[in-house]
N, C-alpha and C positions, 0 to 999 in steps of 0.2 A: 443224639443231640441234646443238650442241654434245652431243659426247658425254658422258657421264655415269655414274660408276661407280652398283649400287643403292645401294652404301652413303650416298652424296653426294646422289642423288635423294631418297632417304626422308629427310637434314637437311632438304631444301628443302620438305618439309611439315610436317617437324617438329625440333625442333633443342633441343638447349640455352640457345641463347641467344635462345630464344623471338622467333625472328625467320621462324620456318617461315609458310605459307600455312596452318595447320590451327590455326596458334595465333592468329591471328585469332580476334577475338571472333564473331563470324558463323559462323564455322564450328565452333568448340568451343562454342559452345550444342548447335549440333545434334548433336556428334559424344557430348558427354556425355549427351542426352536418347537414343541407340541403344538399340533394346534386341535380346538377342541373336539374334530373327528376324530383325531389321530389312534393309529394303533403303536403301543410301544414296544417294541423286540427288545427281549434282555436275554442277554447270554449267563444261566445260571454257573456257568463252569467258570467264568471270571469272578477273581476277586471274593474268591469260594462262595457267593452267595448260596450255593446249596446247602451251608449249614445253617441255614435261618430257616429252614422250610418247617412249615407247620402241617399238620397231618392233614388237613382240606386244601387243595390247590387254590379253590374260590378263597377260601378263608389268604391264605399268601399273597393272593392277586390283591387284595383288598387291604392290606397292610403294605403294599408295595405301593398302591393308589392314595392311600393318606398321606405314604411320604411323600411323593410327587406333590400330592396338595398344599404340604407342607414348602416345598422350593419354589413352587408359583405363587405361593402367597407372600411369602420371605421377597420377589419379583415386583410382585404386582401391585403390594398393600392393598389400602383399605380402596385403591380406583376401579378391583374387579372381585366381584364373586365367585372365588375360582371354583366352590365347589358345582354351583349349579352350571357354570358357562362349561366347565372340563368332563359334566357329567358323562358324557358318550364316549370318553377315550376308555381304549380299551387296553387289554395288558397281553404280549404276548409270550411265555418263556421259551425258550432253544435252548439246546445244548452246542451248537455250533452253529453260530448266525453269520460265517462269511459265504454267500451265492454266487454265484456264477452270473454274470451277467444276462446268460443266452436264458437262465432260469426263472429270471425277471419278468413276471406277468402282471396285467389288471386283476387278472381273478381271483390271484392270492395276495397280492401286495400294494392293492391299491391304498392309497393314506399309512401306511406303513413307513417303520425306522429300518429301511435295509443297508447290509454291510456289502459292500464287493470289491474288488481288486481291479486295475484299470488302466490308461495310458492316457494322456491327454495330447490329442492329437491338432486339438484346434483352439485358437480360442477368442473372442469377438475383443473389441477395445471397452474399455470403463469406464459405465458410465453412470449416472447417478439416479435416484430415486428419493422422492419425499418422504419422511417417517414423521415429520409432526408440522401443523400450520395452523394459522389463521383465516376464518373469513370473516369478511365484512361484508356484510348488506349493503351496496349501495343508495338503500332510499333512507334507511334511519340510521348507520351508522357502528350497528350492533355489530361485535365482534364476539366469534364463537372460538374455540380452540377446537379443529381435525385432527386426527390421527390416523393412519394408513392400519388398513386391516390385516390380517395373517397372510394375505395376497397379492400385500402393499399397495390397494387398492385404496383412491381417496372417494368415499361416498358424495354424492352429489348432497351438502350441505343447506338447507334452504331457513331464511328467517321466521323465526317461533312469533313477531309482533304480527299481530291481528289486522293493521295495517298494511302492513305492507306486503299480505297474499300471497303469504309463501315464495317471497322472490330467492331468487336462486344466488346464495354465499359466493363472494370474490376471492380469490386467495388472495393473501395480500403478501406480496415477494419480499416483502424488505424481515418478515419472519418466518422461513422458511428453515427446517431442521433437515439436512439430506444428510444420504450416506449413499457409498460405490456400490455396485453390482454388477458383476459382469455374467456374462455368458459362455462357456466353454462345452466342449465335444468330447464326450469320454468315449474310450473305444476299449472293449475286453481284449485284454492281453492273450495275444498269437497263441499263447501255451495253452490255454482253457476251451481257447474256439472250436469248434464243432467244423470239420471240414476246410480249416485254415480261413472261413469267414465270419470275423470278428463281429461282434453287436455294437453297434454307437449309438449312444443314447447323448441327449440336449443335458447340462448341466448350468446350475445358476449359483455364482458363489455369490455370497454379500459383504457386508460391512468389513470386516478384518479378514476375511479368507479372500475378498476381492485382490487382484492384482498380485496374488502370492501363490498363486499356481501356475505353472509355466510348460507352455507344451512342450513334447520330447518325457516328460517324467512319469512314472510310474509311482503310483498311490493307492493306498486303503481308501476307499472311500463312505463315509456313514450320513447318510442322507435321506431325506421323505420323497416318498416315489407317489407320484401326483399324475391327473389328468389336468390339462389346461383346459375349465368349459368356456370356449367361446365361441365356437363355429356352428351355433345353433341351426344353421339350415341343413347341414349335412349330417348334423352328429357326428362328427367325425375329428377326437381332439388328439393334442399333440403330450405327448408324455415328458415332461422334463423330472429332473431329480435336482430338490434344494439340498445344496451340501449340505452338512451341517460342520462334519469337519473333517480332515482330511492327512491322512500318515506316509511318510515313506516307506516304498515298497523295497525292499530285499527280495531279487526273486532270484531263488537257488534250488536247483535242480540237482537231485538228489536221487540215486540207485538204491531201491533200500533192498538189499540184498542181505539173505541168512547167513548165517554163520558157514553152513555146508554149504554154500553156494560159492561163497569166496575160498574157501578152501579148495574147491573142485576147481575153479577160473585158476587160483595160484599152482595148482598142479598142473593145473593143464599146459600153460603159459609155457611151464619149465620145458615141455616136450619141443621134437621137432613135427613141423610143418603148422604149428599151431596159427600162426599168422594167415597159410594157404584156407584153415578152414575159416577162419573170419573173413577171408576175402572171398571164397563159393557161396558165404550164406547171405552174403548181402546180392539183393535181386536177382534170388537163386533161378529165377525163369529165364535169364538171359544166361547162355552158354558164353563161356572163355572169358576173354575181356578183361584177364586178370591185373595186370598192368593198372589198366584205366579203372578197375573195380578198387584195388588199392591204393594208386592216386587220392580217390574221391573218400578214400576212407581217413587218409590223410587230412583231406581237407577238413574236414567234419572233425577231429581230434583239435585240429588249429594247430600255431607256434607257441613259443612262453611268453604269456603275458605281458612280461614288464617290459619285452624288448621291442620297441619302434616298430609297426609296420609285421604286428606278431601273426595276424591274419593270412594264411592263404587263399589266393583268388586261384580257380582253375576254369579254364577256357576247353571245350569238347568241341575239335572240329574234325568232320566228316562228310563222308557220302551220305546219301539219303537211306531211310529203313537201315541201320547201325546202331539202332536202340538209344540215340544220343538221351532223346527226350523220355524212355521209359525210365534211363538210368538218375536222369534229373531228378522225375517224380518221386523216385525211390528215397532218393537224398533229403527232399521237404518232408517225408513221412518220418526217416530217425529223426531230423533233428528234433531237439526239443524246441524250436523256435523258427520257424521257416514260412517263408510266403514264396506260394510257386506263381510266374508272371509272363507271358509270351511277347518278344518282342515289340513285336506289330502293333499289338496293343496299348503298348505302355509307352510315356512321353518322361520328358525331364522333370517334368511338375510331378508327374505321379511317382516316379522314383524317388525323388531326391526332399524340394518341399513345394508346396502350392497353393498359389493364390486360388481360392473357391469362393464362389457366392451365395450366400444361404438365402432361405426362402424369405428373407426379409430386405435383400437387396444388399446388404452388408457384405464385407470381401475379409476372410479367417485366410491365416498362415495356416494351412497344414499338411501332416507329418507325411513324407512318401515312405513307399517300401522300402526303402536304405534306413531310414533312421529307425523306423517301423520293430525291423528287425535285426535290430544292436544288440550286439550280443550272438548276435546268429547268425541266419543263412539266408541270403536271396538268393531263389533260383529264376535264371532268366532264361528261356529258352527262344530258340529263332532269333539269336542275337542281332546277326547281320541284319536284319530285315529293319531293323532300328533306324532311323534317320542320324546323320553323322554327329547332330547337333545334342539331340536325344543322349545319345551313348556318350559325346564327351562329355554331357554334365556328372556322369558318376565319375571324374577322375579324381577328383577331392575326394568321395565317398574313400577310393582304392587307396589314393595315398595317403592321404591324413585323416583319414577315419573320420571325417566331422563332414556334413553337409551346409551349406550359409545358403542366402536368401536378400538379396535388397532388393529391394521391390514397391515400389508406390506406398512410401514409408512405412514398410516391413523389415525387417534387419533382423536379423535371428541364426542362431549356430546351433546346427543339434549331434548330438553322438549318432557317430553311426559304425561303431566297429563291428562290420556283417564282413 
């Protein structure tokens, strides 16, 4: 690497001519959502930032902390000391900052900038929150300017005149600055989850991310992973994640197979009975069945795409001990995307979409196993056992690939080609 004075390293994050690495839009989202606990995650492999490194990691972390100072202060001017108030943030580098959701803890990631991959399964309605006001004292008349903290919290304001004893600031509504926030439900995507049961974590979007997330979708998400302190009696707090900001996901599933390995599948392929041994190796513990073994292998390949109704559904009926349901299980194991589900169990709200109530009395539209797993495979087993009402709500799912919902003014259409 070419040498580099600090002074010339800290332009190449951040600069005048707004041509730095930190002036990026991706990155001064997240640098102006810090707050002064915060831990920062930067992925060194983006954006080659590993060619600025300088031979002490502290020394880097501390060139990297300037120019940060340097974008909250270009923020904030002359209203805040960012060097003293941002003292405690800390820096953290990766080589590869996207997580898993199931891998998301307090222990490592509490006040952290973490990345993960997601589904948005729910999400509350929009609603708004203060960011800047007035009070006035009622007995003398003094008007202060508030501002909501990093927790959009308004402090209990009180009058500074000696008189009037600290009486407690009125907000006065007619100058009131708000902005949206809503609440939504991210849940780890089918493909990462640990025994088919996904993590759903509370999500809070704000000002311009409000109301432009939309359940059913799949997104990058880069966010501060927080405890809520408020249930002082129990100790016991709620973990949400403030977006920060939020990408479309592409999720494509991918075989990465060697070079000799595709050679040996294309040879093989060419022989006869090659098919018969793809069909004994799938739930090689269940003898025969070869028919129904290949059916289901069918299914799991699917039709072509672009043609209407490209999906195959298959239905397994029989006598009791016929291995119907070992062959099920088998089936959510290949796929790359599967949620296994027993009849009995499961209702037309839980398949399809459903009105829920969260702990705050509020009623979320959200995602059932059909939309859930679009793109893939619901396995339902104990079909019949289903109530008649229950079962015919998947026939939308089956024929037109889409699930809908009106409901105690909910309205909503989600992909659901499973």
């Amino acid at each position: 690497m070419t040498a580099h004075t600090k002074s010339a390293l800290i332009d190449a994050f951040y600069n005048g001519n707004m041509t730095g690495i930190f002036q990026m839009r991706k990155y001064s989202d997240i640098i102006d959502s810090l707050r002064p606990d915060s831990v920062f995650t930067l992925n060194v492999m983006n954006d080659n930032i590993y060619e600025y490194f300088t031979e002490g990691k502290e020394e880097f972390k501390s060139i990297l902390k300037d120019a940060i100072f340097r974008s909250l202060q270009a923020r904030h001017g002359s209203s805040l000391d960012v060097r003293n108030t941002f003292r405690n943030l800390k820096i953290e580098l990766v080589s590869e900052d996207v997580i898993k959701m199931h891998d998301l803890n307090a222990r490592d990631h509490e006040r952290h900038i973490v990345t993960f991959d997601c589904e948005i399964v729910a999400a509350e309605k929009e609603k708004t929150y203060i960011k800047k006001c007035t009070g006035v004292c009622p007995s003398c008349y003094t008007t202060v300017a508030i501002e909501a903290d990093y927790d959009r919290e308004i402090d209990e304001a009180r009058c500074n005149n000696i008189q009037c004893k600290r009486t407690k600031l009125k907000i006065n509504k007619t100058g009131v600055v708000t902005d949206n926030i809503q609440v939504l439900y991210l849940q780890e995507l089918l493909s990462d989850s640990v025994e088919s049961s996904p993590v759903m974590m509370k999500g809070i979007a704000l000002d311009e991310l409000s109301g432009k997330l939309h359940v059913g979708k799949k997104k990058r998400i880069v966010g501060l992973y927080k405890s809520v302190l408020k249930n002082e009696k129990e100790n016991v707090n709620e973990i949400t994640i403030e977006i920060i900001s939020a990408t479309d996901l592409e999720e494509k599933y991918t075989a990465n197979l060697t070079e000799s390995e595709l050679e040996f599948l294309q040879s093989e392929s060419k022989k006869d009975g090659f098919i018969n041994k793809i069909t004994t190796s799938f739930a090689p513990l269940i003898i025969g069945y070869e028919d129904i073994k290949f059916s289901i292998l069918l299914m799991l390949v699917g039709g072509y795409s672009s043609v209407k109704r490209s999906d195959i559904n298959l239905l397994l009926v029989g006598d009791p001990s016929l291995a119907k349901s070992e062959l099920l299980k088998e089936c959510s194991k290949i796929s790359h995307k599967a949620m296994y589900t027993s009849g009995k169990g499961s209702s037309a709200a839980g398949l399809t979409i459903g009105l829920v109530k969260m702990e705050n009395g509020n009623y979320v539209a959200q995602a059932g196993v059909l939309p859930l797993c679009d793109g893939g495979h619901a396995c339902i087993d104990e079909f019949d056992k289903m109530s008649t009402n229950d079962r015919s709500s998947m026939h939308e799912g089956m024929e037109q690939q889409t699930v809908s919902i009106a409901k105690a003014g909910f309205r909503m259409t989600l992909e659901a080609k499973t």
